[in-house]
N, C-alpha and C positions, 0 to 999 in steps of 0.2 A: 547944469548938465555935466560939467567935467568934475565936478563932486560928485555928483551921484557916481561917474562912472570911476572916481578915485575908493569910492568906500568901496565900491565890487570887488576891486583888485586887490584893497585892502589884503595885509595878510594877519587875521587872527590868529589867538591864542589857538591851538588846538584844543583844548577843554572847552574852548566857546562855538568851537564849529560843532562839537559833539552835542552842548544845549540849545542852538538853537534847531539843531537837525531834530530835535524832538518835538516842534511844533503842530508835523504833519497829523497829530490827532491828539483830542482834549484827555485832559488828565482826570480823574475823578475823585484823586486827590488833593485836599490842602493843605498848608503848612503856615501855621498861625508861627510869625514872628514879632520878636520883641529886639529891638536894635539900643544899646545906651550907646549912648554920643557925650562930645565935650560940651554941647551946646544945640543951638537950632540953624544956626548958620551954614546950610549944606559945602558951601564956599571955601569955609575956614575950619569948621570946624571935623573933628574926625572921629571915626568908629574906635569904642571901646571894647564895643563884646556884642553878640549874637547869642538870642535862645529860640528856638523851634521848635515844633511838634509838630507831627503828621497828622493830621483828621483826614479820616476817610469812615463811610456810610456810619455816619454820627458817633462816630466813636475815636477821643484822643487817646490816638495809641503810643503810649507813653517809652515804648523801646523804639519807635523813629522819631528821633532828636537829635538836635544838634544844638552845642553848646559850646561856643570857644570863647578866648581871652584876644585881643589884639596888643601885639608889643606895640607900643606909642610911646617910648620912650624918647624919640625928638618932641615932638609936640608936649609932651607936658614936660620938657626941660626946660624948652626954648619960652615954652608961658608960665613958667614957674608954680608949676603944682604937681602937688605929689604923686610919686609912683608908688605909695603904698598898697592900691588897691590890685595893682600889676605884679606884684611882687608874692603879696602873701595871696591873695586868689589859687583855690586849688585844682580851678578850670584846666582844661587842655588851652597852651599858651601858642600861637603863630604869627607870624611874621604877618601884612597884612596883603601882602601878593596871595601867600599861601592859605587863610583864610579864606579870602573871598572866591577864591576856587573852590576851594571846598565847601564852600555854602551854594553857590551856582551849582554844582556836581551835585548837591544833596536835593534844591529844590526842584530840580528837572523843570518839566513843563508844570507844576502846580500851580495851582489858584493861590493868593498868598494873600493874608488876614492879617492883619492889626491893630491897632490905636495910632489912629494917624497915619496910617502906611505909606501915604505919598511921599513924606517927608523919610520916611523910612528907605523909600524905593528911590527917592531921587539923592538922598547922601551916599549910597550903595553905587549910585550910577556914577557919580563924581571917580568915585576911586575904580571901577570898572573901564572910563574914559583912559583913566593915566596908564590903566594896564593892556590899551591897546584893543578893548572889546568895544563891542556897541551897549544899547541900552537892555536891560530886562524888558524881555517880551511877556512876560505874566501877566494873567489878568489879578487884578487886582479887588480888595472888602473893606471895606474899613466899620467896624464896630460903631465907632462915633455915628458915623452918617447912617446905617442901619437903624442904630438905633431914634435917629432923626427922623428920617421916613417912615417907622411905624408909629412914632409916637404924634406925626406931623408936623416936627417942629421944625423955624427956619432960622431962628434968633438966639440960639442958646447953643455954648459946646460942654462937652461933657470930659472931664477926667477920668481917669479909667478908675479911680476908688468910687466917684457917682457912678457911674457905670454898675462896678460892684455891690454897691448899695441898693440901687435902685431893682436890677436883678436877684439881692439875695443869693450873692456868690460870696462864700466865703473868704477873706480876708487877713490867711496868715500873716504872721512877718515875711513880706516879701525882700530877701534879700539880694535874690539874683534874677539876672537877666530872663532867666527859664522861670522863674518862678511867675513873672509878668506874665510870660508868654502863656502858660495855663491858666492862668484865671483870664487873659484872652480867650485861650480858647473855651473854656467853660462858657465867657455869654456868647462867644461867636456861636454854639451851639443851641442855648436857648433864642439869641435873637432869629440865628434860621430859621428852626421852627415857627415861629411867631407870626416871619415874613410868609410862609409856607412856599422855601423853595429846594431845593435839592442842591 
């Protein structure tokens, strides 16, 4: 009881009271994200960069995006790997307070897509905790399990290049974060249709 009434009084970020104040009505857009990390370990390990794109009535609209760099420059010091990828990267580069507001600020209330998102949604939430917010209220897609459901399966996960394959999505070099996140959203589109839902 005195928790619950601690977090009410709670005082947020201001950027967080402005996203969650947009919950009072659903979004009809989504925002297929692609998150790299150090690792899988939501715990220990930390965000390197963010790619996005806006879907909205089946169409990835490729001028709403978001693409940043995160400085991690303690963590890959202190575990002894390189900051090359930090360094020459010609991304927009931020601090990662300043990042992950600005990815909050960008997704608003959207529905939000990925490969694996939970894992996505719940590293995102680790560093949203230290900064004083609560969790993302988003409803959440995941491709993988989509694509589980229509095909019926319960035994088998899929990587986002089967995924590609198996879709017949093309397969440039993918070399950045954004770059995931379109060929997400490419079968996030075809599995929609498939599933036949809006």
């Amino acid at each position: 009881m005195f928790d619950w009434i601690k977090s009410i009084n709670k005082q947020h970020p201001e950027f967080w009271k402005t996203y969650l104040s947009k919950f009072g009505t659903k979004s009809e857009r989504y925002v297929v994200v692609s998150v790299e990390t150090t690792g899988l370990n939501p715990h220990k390990d930390v965000i390197l960069s963010f790619g996005a794109f806006g879907v909205q009535n089946d169409t990835i609209l490729i001028g709403d995006n978001f693409e940043v760099v995160i400085l991690q420059y303690k963590y890959l010091h202190d575990n002894g790997l390189s900051n090359e990828f930090l360094i020459e990267s010609k991304l927009p580069k931020m601090a990662e307070p300043i990042a992950l507001q600005e990815f909050v600020e960008y997704i608003g209330n959207s529905t939000l897509v990925g490969h694996r998102i939970h894992f996505d949604i719940q590293i995102i939430n680790e560093v949203l905790e230290k900064m004083d917010c609560g969790r993302l209220k988003n409803e959440a897609l995941d491709i993988e399990i989509m694509h589980q459901k229509l095909k019926d399966i319960t035994n088998k996960t899929f990587s986002l290049d089967e995924l590609a394959t198996i879709y017949k999505v093309p397969q440039s070099d993918r070399v950045t974060v954004s770059d995931d996140a379109y060929s997400i959203a490419l079968l996030f589109l075809k599995l929609k249709s498939r599933l036949g839902f809006k």
